[in-house]
C-alpha positions, 0 to 999 in steps of 0.5 A: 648319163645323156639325160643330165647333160641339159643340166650340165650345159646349163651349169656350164652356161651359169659358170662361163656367165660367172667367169666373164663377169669376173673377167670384165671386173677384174680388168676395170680393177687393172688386174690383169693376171686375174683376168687373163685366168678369169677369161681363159677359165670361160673359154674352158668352160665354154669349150666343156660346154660345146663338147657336151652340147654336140654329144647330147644333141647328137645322141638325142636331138632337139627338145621341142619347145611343147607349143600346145601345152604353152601357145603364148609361151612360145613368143617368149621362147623363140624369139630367145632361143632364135637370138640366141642360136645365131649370135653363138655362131660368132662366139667361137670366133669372137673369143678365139681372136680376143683370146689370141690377141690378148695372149699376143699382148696386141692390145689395140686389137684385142680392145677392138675385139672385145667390144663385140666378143665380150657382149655377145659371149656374155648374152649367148652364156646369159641366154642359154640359161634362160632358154634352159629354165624355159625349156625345163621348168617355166613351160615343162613337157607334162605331155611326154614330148613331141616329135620333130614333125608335130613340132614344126607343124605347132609352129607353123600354126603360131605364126 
């Protein structure tokens, strides 16, 4: 069951991306009740996700980008998965004080919130994604996998 939760973040991902979009569409369209469901469903969604998140990587760890097999490819990848990983600190809190606000119908400060936590869980939702489909099918491990220390080593040597 471990083995699936990369693919289930992933789908979780896809669907919060799904999720935003039809919040920020249904509120340009003045529907607010359709937003707030749409918004809260993203939150949901994004909570399933993190839950799933921390079990895989608590039982497993990291999956280790195979630098030797793709040297050039790890120029995409990281730079993706770094902007990816610092921005999703700030998610929690950005959503959590969107959310808030917008429950409490403190319009002015949710409007100053969503500037930021909008685009930023949108990226964040977008790039995991994109990090899953470089890890898992772009540049697959057909070498079995590398442990942590190799790993950093390969990176060291990119650099």
């Amino acid at each position: 069951m471990v083995d699936w939760l990369p693919h289930i973040n992933a789908t979780l991902n896809g669907i919060a991306t799904l999720l935003l979009i039809l919040g920020f569409v249904t509120i340009k369209k003045k529907n607010e009740s359709l937003h707030k469901k749409a918004m809260l469903g993203g939150f949901a969604v994004s909570g399933v996700f993190l839950t799933c998140y921390l079990i895989y990587h608590g039982m497993v760890g990291s999956k280790l980008f195979p630098v030797e097999q793709y040297p050039m490819g790890a120029y995409i990848y990281y730079p993706i998965l770094l902007s990816h990983v610092v921005l999703a600190v700030a998610v929690p809190f950005l959503a959590i004080s969107a959310i808030y606000y917008g429950l409490k119908d403190r319009r002015e400060k949710h409007k100053k919130v969503v500037k930021w936590a909008f685009p930023v869980w949108l990226y964040v939702s977008v790039t995991g994604v994109v990090v899953y489909a470089l890890l898992y099918w772009v540049f697959p491990d057909q070498a079995g996998g590398q442990d942590e220390v190799s790993q950093s080593t390969n990176i060291q040597q990119i650099l």
